[in-house]
C-alpha positions as MATLAB code, in Angstrom:
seq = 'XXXXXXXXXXXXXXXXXXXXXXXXXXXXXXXXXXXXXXXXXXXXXXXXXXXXXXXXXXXXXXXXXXXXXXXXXXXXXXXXX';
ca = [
     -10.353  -17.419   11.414;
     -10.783  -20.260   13.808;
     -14.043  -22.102   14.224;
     -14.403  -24.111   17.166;
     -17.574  -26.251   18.421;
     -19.737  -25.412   21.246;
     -17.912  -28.783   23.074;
     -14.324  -27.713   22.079;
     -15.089  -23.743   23.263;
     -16.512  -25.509   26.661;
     -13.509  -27.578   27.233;
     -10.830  -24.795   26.155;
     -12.009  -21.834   27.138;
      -9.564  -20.530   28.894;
      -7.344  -21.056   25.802;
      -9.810  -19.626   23.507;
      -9.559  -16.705   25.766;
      -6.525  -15.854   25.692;
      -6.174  -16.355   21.999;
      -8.904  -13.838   21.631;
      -7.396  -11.394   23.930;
      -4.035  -11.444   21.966;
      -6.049  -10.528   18.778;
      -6.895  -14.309   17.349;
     -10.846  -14.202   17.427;
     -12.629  -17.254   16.475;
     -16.063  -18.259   15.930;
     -18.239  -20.719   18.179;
     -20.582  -23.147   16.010;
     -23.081  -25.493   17.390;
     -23.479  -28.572   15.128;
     -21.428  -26.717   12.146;
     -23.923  -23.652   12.072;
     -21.789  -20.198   13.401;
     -23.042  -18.587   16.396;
     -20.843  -15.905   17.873;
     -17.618  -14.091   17.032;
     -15.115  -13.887   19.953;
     -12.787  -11.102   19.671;
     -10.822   -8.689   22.308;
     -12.297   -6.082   23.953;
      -9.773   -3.388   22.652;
     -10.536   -4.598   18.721;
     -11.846   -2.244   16.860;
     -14.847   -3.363   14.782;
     -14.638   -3.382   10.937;
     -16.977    0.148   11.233;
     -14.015    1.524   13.310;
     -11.073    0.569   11.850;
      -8.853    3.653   10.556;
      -8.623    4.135    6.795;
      -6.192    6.701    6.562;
      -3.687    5.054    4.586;
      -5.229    2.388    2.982;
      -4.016    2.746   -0.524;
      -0.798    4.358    0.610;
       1.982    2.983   -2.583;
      -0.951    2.102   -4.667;
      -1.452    5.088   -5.828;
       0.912    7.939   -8.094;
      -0.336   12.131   -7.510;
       1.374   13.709   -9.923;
       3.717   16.837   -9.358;
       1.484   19.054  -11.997;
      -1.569   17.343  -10.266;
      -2.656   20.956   -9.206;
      -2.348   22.391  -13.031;
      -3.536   19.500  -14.920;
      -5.630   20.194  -18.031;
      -5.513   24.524  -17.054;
      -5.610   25.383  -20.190;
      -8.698   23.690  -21.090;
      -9.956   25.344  -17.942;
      -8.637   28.725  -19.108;
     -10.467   28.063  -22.704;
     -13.588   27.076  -21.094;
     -14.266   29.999  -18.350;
     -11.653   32.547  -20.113;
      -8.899   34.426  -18.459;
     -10.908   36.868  -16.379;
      -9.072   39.757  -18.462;
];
């Protein structure tokens, strides 16, 4: 992410605003210490962002996933006959 100074963002901000509203935040630092993020309205914050999906190839379910280990199960509760 982009870190301007409090000068540059000044000069440029019409720039820096148009970058941000395409989805390019950046940060605005005064003397090299960060201030403020800039980032499009529409963003969603990090709390908001979907997860659905997230792991999606990363991870294998197995066809028996649903009958794993049942007849340990069976041993341990019986059959119910």
């Amino acid at each position: 992410m982009e870190t301007v100074n409090i000068h540059e963002a000044k000069t440029h901000l019409s720039r820096l605003v148009e970058k941000a509203a395409r989805g390019e935040s950046f940060i605005i630092a005064k003397a090299g210490k960060p201030l403020v993020k800039v980032v499009a309205l529409d963003q969603p914050s990090e709390t908001e962002k979907q997860r659905i999906g997230f792991m999606t190839g990363e991870i294998v379910v197995p066809d028996d996933f649903d009958r794993m280990v049942s007849d340990e199960i069976e041993n341990l509760f019986g059959t119910g006959a």
